[in-house]
N, C-alpha and C positions, 0 to 999 in steps of 0.2 A: 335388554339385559343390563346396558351400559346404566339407565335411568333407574333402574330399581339399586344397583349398588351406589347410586349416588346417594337415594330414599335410605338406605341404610344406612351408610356412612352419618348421614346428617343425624339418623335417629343416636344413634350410638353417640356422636359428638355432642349433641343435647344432653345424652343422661350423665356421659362423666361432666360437663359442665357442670347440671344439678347435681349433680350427688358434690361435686368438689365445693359447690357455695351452700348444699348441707351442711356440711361438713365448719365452713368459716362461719356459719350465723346463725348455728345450733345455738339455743338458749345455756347457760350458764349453768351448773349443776346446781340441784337445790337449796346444798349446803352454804356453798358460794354467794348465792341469791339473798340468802336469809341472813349471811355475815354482814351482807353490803345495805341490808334492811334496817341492821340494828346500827351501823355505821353511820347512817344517813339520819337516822332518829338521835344518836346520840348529838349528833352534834348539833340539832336544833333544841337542844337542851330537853328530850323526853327520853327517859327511863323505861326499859323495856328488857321482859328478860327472852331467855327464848322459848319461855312456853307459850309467853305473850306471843311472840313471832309465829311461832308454829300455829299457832291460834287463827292467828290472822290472815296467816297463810292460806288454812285450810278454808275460810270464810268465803275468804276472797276466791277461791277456788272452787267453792260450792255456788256462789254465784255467777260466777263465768261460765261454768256447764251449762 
């Protein structure tokens, strides 16, 4: 009995650990993503608007699948 609530304990301490570094190292919202996109372009001197962004976005995203 003693060894199976230990097997629990451990499972249970595993998933709030994951769920808690879910939680820290979730990606970025999309919006935020695409702002830090065009931030990053701008300042290597390219012009970009955000339908460009969204563009690319979805590019890049149709080929990651």
């Amino acid at each position: 009995m003693k060894n199976t609530l230990t097997i629990l304990y451990a499972f249970l301490g595993g998933a709030i650990v994951g769920a808690g570094s879910a939680l820290l190292f979730a990606p970025e919202k999309g919006e935020d993503l695409r702002s830090r996109i065009k931030k990053v372009l701008r300042k290597r001197g390219i012009r970009i608007s955000d339908q460009e962004v969204d563009a690319l976005v979805a590019e890049l995203t149709g080929e990651a699948e």
